[in-house]
Each structure stands twice: as C-alpha cells, then as structure tokens.
C-alpha positions in Angstrom: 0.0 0.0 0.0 0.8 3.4 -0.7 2.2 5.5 2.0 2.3 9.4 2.3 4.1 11.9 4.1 2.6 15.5 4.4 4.3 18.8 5.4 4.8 22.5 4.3 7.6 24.0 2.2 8.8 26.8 5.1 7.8 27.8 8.3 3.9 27.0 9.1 1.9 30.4 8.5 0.2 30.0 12.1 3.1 29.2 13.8 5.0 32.5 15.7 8.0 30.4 17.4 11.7 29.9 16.5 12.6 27.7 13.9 13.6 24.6 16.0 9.6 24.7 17.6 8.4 24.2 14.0 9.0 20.0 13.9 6.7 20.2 16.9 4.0 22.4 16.1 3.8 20.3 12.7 3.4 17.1 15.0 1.1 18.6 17.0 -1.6 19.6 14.2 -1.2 16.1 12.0 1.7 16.4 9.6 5.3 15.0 9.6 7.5 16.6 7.0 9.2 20.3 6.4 11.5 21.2 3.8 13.7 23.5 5.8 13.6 26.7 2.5 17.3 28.6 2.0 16.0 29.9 -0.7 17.1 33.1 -0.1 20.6 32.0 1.4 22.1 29.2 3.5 21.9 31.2 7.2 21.0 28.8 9.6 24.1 28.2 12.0 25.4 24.6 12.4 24.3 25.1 15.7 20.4 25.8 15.4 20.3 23.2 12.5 21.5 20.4 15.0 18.7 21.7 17.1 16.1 21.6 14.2 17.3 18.1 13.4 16.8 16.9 16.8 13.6 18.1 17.0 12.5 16.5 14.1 13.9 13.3 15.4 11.9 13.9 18.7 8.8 14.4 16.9 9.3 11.6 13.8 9.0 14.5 11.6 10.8 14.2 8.0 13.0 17.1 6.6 14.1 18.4 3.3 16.1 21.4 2.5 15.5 23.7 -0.7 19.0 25.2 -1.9 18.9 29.1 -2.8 17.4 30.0 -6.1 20.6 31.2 -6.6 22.2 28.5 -8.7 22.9 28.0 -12.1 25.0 24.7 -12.6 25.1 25.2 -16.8 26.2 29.2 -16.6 28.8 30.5 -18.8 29.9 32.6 -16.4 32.6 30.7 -14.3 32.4 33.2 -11.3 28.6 32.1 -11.5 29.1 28.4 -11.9 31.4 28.6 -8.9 29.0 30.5 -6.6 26.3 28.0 -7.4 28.3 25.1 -6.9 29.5 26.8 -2.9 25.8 27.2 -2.7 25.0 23.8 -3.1 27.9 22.6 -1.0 26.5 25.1 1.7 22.9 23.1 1.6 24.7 20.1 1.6 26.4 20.6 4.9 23.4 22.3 6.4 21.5 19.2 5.3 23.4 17.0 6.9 23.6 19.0 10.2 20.0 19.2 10.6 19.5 15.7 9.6 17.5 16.7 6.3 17.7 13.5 3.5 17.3 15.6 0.3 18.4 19.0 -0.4 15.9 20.1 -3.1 17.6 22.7 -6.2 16.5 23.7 -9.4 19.4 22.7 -12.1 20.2 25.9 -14.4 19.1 27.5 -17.1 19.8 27.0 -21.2 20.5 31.1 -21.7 23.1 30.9 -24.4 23.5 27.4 -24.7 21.9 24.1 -26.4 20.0 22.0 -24.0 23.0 19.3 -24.1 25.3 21.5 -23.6 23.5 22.8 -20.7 22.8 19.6 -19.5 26.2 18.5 -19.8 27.6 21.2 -17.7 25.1 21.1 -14.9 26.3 17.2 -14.4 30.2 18.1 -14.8 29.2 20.8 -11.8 27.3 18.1 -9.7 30.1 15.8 -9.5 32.2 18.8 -7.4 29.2 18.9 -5.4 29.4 14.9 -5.1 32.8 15.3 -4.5 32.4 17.6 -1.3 29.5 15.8 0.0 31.5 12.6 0.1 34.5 14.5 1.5 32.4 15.2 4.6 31.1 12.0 4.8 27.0 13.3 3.9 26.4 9.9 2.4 22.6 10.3 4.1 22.1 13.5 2.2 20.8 12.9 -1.5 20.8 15.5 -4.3 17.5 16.3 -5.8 16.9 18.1 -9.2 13.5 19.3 -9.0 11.4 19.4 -12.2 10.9 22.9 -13.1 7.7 25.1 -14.2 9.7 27.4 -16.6 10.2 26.7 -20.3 14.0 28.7 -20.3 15.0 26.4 -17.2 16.9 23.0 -17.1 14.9 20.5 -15.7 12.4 18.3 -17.3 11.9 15.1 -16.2 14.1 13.7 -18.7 16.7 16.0 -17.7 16.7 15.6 -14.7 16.6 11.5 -14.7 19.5 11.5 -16.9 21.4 13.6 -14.2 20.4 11.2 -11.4 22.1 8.2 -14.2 25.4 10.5 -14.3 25.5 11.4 -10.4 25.1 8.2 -8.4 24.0 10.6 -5.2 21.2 12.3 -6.9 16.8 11.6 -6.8 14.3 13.7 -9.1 12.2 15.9 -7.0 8.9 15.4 -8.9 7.1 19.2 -8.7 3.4 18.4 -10.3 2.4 21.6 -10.6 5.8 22.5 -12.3 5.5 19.6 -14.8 2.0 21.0 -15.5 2.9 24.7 -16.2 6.2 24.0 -17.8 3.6 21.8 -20.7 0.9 24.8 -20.6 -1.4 22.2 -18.8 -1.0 19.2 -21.4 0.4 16.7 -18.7 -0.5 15.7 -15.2 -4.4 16.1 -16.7 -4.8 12.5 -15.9 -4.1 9.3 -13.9 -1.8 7.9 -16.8 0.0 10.8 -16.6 1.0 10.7 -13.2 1.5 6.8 -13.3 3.9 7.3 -16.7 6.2 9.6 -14.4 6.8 7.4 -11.9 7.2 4.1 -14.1 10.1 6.3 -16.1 11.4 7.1 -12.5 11.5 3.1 -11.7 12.8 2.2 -15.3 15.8 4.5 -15.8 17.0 4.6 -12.1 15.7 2.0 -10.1 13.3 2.1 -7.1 15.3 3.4 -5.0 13.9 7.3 -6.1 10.6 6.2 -4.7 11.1 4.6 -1.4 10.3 7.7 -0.4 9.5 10.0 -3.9 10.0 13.6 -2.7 7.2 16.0 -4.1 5.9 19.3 -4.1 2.6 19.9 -4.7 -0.2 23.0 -5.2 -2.0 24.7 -7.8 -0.8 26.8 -10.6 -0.8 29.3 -13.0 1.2 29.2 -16.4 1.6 31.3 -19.6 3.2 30.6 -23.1 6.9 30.8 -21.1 5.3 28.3 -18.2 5.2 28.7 -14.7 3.8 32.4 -13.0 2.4 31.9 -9.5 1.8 29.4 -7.4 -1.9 28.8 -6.0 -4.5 27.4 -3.0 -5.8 24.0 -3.8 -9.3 25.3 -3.5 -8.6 27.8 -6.7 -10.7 25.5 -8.8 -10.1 27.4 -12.5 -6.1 26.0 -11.7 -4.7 22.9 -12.0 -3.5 20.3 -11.3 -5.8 18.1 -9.3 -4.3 16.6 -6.1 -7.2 14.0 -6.4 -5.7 13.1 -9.2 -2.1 12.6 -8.1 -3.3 11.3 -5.0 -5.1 8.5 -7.4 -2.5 7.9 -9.7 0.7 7.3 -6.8 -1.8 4.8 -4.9 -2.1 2.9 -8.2 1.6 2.6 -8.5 1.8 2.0 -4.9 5.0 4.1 -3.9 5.6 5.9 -0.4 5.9 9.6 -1.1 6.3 12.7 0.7 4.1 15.9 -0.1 5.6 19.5 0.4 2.6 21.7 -0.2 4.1 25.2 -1.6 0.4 26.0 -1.8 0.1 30.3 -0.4 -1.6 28.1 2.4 1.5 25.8 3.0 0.4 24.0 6.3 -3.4 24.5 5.4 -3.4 22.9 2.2 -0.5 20.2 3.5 -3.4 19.2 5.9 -6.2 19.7 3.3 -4.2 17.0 0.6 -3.4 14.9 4.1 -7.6 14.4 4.5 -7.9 14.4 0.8 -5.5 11.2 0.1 -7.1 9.6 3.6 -10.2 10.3 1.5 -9.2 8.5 -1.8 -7.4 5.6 -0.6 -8.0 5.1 3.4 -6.4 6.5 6.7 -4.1 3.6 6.6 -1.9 5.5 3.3 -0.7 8.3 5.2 2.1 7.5 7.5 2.6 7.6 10.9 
C-alpha cells in the first residue's frame, strides 16, 4: 500500500516560534514533514540546524532542504558556476547538520547554450558537489533536481533523470504543478500521466527514487513561457488536481512525501493529508 508523508515548504503560516519549535508544532496539528527553504541563502548556523534536526527526530518529523534560487550549474559565467556550486555545498552541509535527507535545487538555465550543452555542464558541476558531499562524509544526504515550471529552465523530467544516471547521489524531485505549467497544462491532466512519471522514474534509475519519492505539490498558473504563480488548492479554474495525483501514486503504490508550496502551505499540506485519507484510506498516510 501506498504510503504518504505531508508537510509545508517553510515555516507554518500559524506558527510564531523559533525555527527549532516548527517540527513540533507540525506534529502537534497532524503532519510530519518540512522542507527546511534557503532559498534566499544558506543562514541557519550549524548550531540551530543540529537543534532543528533533533527536533525532528523527537517528533518523527521528516526534513528536506530547498537550496537558494541562486544557482545556475550550466552558466557560462565561471564566477557564476562557482557560486552555485558553494551554494550547493553550503545546503549540503546544512542538510546534513539538521539531519535533512534531500536538499531540493532547481538545475540551471539553457541562456546561451543548447539544451545538451546545458545539460552536460550542470552534471560536470554536480560531481564537485558529489565530491564535497563525500569528502564530509554526507552519504545520508541525496541530491534532488526538481522538475521545473519554466520553459527557459533545465529541468524536465528527462533532464533531470539522466542527471540522477550520471551522479550516483542524486533523486528527481517530482514538482506536479511544475511539470504542468512547464507543458501549458498538457500533462498531469490524468491518472496515466502521473502513473507514466513514476514508471520512467523506476525504469531509468531504479526504485530506490521512490522509497520515499520527494514532491511538491499546489496549484498553478502558467503562460506561453510556463510557470507564474503558485496557487490554494481550493482555486478550482487551476490545476493540477491533487485527487488526481493522489489516485495515480496509490495505483503505483509508492511511499511519497508531499511538500505543499500552496500560499496556504500547512493549510493545504493538511487539506491534501484528508484528501489522500479520503481516496485511498487512513491507513496511506504514514505515521
């Protein structure tokens, strides 16, 4: 049976504490994951990520940790490449302070470049990053390209599974509502769809991506370049349907965790929570 994990992307909207508090407070109202966001910067001290780590032990909460936007693994720019690549390094070691299995980054960009070529560069730049997180012993931490919504970004599924064959410590993040926007709504419209991403997952690396597959998940709105804002699950004129990707991953039968990046983040992680106990029984979300 399918089981499910269910937590926001950030600190919880009701919650006022500091950030070590948060594993608790997400025990407390029902859900058991946080992706830990240094989006904007690794600046959590070794220190208070130990703490957050052991609070999420305490409380049997899983956590993730998004890198900073800030990285571009297929620039030209080799003071650009570099910074991203310290970047990544930087999540890595926070990661594996605070006890967080996947540190969550979105690949690059093709700007001046073929897709290949991009491509290519991005996975000669990960194996530094493989490099350091095997120099500091952070074989628990895995590196996850996360499908993006943006049709000028590195990072389609296929991308990002052939990154995961070249760089034995990487996992695809699967974003639905990035895979949606970046096809202007033409995928993740159906149970097939969502079944056909995760078979690809299994048959090109294995099931080791799915025990647990990491996931964000809300509602979003795209144009002809993809991806432009993120959205409630209750905005009905968006897609895609959680229903729907709740449906299709019990089919398969893989354990998965959900980080809602919904405006609502914990209210919407608890709203897909009820919604997957709906579809396929309280006894698919874990404990």
């Amino acid at each position: 049976m399918a089981k499910f994990k269910f937590g926001p992307a950030g600190k919880p909207l009701s919650y006022r504490g500091s950030m070590h508090g948060v594993p608790g407070f997400l025990r407390g109202i029902g859900l058991n994951a946080f992706e830990y966001q240094a989006v904007r910067g690794v600046r959590i001290s070794e220190e208070q990520a130990r703490e957050l780590g052991l609070e999420a032990s305490k409380n049997g909460v899983l956590v993730s940790l998004h890198a900073p936007y800030f990285i571009n693994l297929s620039s030209l720019s080799e003071p650009t490449l570099t910074a991203s690549v310290e970047r990544l390094c930087e999540s890595v070691r926070a990661s594996m302070h605070m006890n967080a299995y996947v540190v969550v980054f979105h690949p690059g960009y093709y700007r001046g470049s073929t897709p290949r070529e991009a491509l290519n560069r991005t996975i000669s730049a990960l194996k530094k990053v493989e490099e350091f997180r095997n120099s500091i012993n952070a074989a628990s931490v895995w590196l996850g390209p996360e499908t993006v919504g943006k049709a000028s970004q590195l990072g389609s599924l296929e991308e990002n599974i052939e990154i995961c064959r070249a760089i034995s410590s990487c996992r695809p993040v699967i974003d639905w509502a990035h895979i949606y926007a970046r096809t202007r709504g033409s995928l993740i419209t159906s149970i097939d769809h969502v079944i056909k991403v995760v078979e690809e997952v299994e048959r090109e690396l294995g099931s080791g991506p799915v025990k647990p597959l990491h996931m964000h998940f809300s509602k979003i709105e795209y144009g002809r370049g993809g991806e432009r804002e993120h959205h409630a699950l209750s905005e009905a004129s968006y897609g895609p349907s959680f229903e729907l990707v709740c449906k299709g991953l019990t089919q398969v039968g893989v354990e998965g965790v959900f980080i809602s990046e919904s405006p609502l983040l914990e209210k919407d992680a608890l709203l897909m929570k009820d919604l997957c106990s709906r579809i396929c029984g309280v006894n698919c979300v874990a404990d």
